[in-house]
NULUMBA-498085 format. One record per residue: residue in one letter; x, z, y of N, C-alpha, C, O in turn. Coordinates in steps of 0.2 Angstrom, whole numbers, plus 5000, padded with zeros to 4 digits. Each point is the difference from the previous one (the first is absolute). Example, Ala and Ser with C-alpha at 12.3 -4.5 7.8 and 13.67 -1.06 7.14 Angstrom:
a506650394972499650005006500450005006500550034999;s499349935006500450015006499650035005500350015006;
% end
This chain:
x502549405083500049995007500250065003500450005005;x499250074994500450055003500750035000500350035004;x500049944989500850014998500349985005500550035002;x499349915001500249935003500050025005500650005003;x498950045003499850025004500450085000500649985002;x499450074997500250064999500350014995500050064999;x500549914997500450004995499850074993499650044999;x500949934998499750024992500050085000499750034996;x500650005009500150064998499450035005499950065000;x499749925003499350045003499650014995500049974994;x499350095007499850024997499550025005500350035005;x498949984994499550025004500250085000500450044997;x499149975008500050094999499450004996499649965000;x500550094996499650054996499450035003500049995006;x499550044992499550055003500550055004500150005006;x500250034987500250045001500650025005500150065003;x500249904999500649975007499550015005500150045004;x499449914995499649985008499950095001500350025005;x499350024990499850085002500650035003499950035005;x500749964992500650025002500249985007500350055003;x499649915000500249985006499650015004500250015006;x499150004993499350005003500350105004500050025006;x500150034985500250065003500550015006500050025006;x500449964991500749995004500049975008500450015004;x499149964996499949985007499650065005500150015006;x499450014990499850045003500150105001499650055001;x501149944997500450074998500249985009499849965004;x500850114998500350005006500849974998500149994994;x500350005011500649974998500350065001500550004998;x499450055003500550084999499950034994500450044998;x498949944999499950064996500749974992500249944998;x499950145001500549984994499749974994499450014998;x501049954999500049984994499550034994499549984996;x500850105004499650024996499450034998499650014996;x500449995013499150035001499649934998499550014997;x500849925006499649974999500049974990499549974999;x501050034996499850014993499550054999499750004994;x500350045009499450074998499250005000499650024996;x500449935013499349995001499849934995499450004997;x501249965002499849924993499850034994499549994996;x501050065005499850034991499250045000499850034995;x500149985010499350055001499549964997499650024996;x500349935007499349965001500249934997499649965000;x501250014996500149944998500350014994500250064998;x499749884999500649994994500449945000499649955000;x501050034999500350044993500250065002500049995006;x500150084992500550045005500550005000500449974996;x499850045008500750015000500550064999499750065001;x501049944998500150064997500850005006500350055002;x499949914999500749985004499949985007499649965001;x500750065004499549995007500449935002499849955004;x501050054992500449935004499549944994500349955001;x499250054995499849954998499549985002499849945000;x499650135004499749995004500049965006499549975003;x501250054998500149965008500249934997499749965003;x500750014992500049945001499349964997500149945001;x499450084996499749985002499649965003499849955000;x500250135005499449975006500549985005499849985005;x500950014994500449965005499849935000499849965004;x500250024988500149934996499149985000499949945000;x499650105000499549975003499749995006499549965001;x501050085005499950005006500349915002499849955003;x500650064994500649935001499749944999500049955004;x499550064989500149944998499149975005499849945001;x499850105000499450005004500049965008499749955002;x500850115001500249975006500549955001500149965006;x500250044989500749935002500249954992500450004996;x498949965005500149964994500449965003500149995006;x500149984986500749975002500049934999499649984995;x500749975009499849924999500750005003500149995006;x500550014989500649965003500249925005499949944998;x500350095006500249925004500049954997499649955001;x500950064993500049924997499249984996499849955000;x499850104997499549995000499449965005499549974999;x500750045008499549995005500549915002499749955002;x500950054997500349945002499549944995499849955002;x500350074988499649964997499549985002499849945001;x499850135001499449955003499649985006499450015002;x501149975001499849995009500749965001500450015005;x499649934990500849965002500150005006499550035003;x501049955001499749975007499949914996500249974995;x499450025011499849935000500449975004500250025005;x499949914991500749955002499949995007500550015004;x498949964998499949975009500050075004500250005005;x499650054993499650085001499749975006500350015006;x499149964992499450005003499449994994500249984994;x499150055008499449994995500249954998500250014995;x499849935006499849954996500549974995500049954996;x500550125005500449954994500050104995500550045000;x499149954997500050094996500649984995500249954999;x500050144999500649994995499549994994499450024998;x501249954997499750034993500150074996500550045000;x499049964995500350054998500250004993500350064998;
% end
């Protein structure tokens, strides 16, 4: 059902994503990249050792927390329009 709804290539977050977006949110949008793998690596793990891996990371848990993804044609399957498009005649699904 969820393949069906969010297609096969989704995937929950992790702990370890959610901690990841949780920091990342609560960083400044100025501060650099690197300062911010230093303060992760202080007090978190995995470490990190690359700072553009660092950032895709928490780009790719920032993304995927605040902009989960439900493609059009997904919400078309299930919200057909209804043939009368009034309540009493609902679509199928």
């Amino acid at each position: 059902m969820r393949q069906c709804i969010l297609g096969a290539g989704w995937r929950d977050l992790q702990d370890q994503q959610l901690q990841l977006a949780q920091f990342a949110l609560q960083r400044e949008d100025e501060e650099p990249w690197a300062k911010r793998m230093a303060a992760w690596n202080k007090d978190f793990e995995p470490y990190y050792k690359h700072v553009s891996n660092f950032k895709r990371d928490s780009l790719n848990a920032l993304n995927k927390l605040l902009n989960p993804v439900l493609p059009e044609t997904t919400l078309k399957n299930l919200f057909p329009a209804n043939k009368g498009n009034d309540a009493e005649t609902p679509g199928k699904l």
